[in-house]
C-alpha positions in Angstrom: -0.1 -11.1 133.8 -1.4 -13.2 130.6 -3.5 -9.8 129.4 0.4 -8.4 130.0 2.0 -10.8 127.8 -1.3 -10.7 125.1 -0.9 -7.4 124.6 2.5 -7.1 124.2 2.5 -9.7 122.1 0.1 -8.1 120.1 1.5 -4.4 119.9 5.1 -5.8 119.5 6.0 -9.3 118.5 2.2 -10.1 116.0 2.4 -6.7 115.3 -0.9 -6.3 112.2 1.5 -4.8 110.3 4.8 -5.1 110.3 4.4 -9.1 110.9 1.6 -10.3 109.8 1.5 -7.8 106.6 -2.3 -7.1 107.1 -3.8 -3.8 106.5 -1.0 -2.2 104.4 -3.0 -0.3 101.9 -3.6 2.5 104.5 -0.3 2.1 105.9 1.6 3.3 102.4 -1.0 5.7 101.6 -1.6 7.9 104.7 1.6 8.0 105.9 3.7 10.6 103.5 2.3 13.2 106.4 2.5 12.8 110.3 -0.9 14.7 110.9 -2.7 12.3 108.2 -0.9 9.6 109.4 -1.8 10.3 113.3 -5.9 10.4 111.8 -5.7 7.2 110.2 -4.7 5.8 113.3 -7.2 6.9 115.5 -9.8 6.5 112.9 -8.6 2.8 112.6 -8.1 2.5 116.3 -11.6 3.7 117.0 -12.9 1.4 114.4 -11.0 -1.7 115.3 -11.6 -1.7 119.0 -15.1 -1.2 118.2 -15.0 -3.6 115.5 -13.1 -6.7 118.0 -16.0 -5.9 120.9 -19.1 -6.0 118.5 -18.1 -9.1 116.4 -17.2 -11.1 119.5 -20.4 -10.4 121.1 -21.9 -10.8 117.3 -20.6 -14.0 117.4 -21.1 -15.3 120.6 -24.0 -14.7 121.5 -25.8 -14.5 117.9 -24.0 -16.7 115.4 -23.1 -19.1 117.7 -26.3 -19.5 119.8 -27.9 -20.4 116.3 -25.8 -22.2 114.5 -25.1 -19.7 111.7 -21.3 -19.1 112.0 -21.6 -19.6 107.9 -23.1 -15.9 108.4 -19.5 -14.6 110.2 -18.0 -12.7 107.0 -21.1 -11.0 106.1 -22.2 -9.8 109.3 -18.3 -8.7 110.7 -18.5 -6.7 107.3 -21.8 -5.0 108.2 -20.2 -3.9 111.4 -17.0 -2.9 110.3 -19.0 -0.7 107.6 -21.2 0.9 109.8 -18.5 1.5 112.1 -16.3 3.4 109.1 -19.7 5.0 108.2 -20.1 6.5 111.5 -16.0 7.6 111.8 -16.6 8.9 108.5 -19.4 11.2 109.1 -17.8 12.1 112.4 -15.0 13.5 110.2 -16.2 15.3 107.9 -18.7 17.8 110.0 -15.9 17.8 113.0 -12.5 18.0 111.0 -13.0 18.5 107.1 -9.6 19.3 107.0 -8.7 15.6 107.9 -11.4 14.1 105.9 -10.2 15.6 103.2 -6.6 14.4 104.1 -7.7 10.6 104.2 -9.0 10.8 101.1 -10.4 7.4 99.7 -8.4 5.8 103.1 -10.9 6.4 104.9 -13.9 4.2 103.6 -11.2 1.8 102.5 -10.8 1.1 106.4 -14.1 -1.2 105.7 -12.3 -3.4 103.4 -9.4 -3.2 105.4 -7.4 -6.6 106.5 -6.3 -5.7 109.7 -9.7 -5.0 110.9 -11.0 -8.1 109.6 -7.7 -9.9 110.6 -8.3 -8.9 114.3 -12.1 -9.6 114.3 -11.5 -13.5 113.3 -8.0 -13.4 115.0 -9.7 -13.3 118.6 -12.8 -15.5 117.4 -10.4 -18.4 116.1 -8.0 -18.2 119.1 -10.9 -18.2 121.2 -10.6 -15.3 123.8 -12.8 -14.3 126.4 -14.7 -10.6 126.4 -11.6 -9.5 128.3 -9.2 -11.1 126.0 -10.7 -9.7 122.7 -10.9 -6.2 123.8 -7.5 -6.8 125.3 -6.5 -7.9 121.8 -8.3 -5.5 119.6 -6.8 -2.3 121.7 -3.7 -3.6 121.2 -3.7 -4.6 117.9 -5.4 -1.4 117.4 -1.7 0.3 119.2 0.1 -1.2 117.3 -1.4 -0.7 114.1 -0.9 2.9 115.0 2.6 2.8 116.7 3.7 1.2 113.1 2.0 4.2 111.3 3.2 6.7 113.3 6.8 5.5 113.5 6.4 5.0 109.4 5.3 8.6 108.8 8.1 9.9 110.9 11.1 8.1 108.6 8.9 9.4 105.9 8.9 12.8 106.4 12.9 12.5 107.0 13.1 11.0 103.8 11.7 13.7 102.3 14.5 16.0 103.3 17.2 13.8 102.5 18.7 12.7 99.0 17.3 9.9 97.1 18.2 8.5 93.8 15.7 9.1 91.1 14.9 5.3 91.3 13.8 4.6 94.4 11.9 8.0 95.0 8.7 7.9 96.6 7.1 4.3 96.6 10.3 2.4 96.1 11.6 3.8 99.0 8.6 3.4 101.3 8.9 -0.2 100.7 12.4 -0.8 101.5 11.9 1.2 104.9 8.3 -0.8 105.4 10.9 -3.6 105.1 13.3 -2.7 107.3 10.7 -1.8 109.8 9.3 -5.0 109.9 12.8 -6.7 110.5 13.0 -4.0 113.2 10.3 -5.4 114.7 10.9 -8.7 114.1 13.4 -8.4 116.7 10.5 -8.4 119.2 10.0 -12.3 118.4 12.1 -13.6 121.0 10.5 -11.9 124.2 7.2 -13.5 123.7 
């Protein structure tokens, strides 16, 4: 029941996004078009599920075994870049189309927030093995869910009527805004 509630919590109420406003470069960029949009999330899911399972074990049973937790940054950052590295080349011989969709997104997912975010999120709350990669999927859905759902109003607000002052960016921040306060309605159930 408490992996239930975690990843709820995680998907809905702590959403990366949408409430703790980590990871939004990748959010605003990729998501003018569904089909990119969809990419960056499984690209980011892959890499941030990956990501939460190798650091914990990184840090567990490397960094804290001998003493060198000073080392966390560095080394989460080494994983999180060979983990883009390997999406990355994945990409581009599989779908070239998409790689060449994501543009600069894609190797930006190393220096991306949310990944980080989620890495120390489960080390400084503590999980177990379970909990992390209970955590890191769900983070990982929700990250996704956000995008997807953000991609979909976008694409409608491409068809409707927009005054010349809040056309393009302007407008993708008032609807990431009123996104987030949709979500914020989740903050009551957990």
């Amino acid at each position: 029941m408490e992996l239930i509630v975690l990843a709820i919590s995680c998907i809905f109420v702590n959403n990366i996004l949408l409430a703790q406003f980590l990871g939004n470069c990748p959010f605003l960029g990729t998501s003018k078009k569904m089909e990119t949009a969809i990419g960056m999330s499984m690209a980011v899911i892959f890499v941030l599920v990956m990501a939460g399972i190798i650091t914990w074990v990184t840090e567990e049973y490397f960094l804290k075994q001998y003493g060198l937790q000073y080392l966390r940054t560095i080394s989460f950052i080494l994983v999180i870049a060979a983990l883009v590295q390997f999406v990355e080349m994945f990409l581009k011989k599989s779908i070239p189309a998409l790689y060449a969709g994501l543009g600069i997104f894609l190797p930006l997912i190393t220096t991306n927030c949310a990944v980080m975010g989620v890495c120390l999120i489960n080390i400084k709350e503590e999980y177990t093995f379970i909990e992390a990669l209970v955590s890191s999927i769900s983070y990982a859905v929700g990250f996704g869910l956000a995008l997807v759902l953000f991609a979909g109003v976008r694409e409608r607000i491409l068809l409707a009527r927009v005054p010349r002052p809040l056309q393009d960016t302007s407008i993708g921040l008032i609807t990431a805004g009123m996104l987030a306060l949709a979500f914020y309605a989740f903050k009551g159930m957990v």
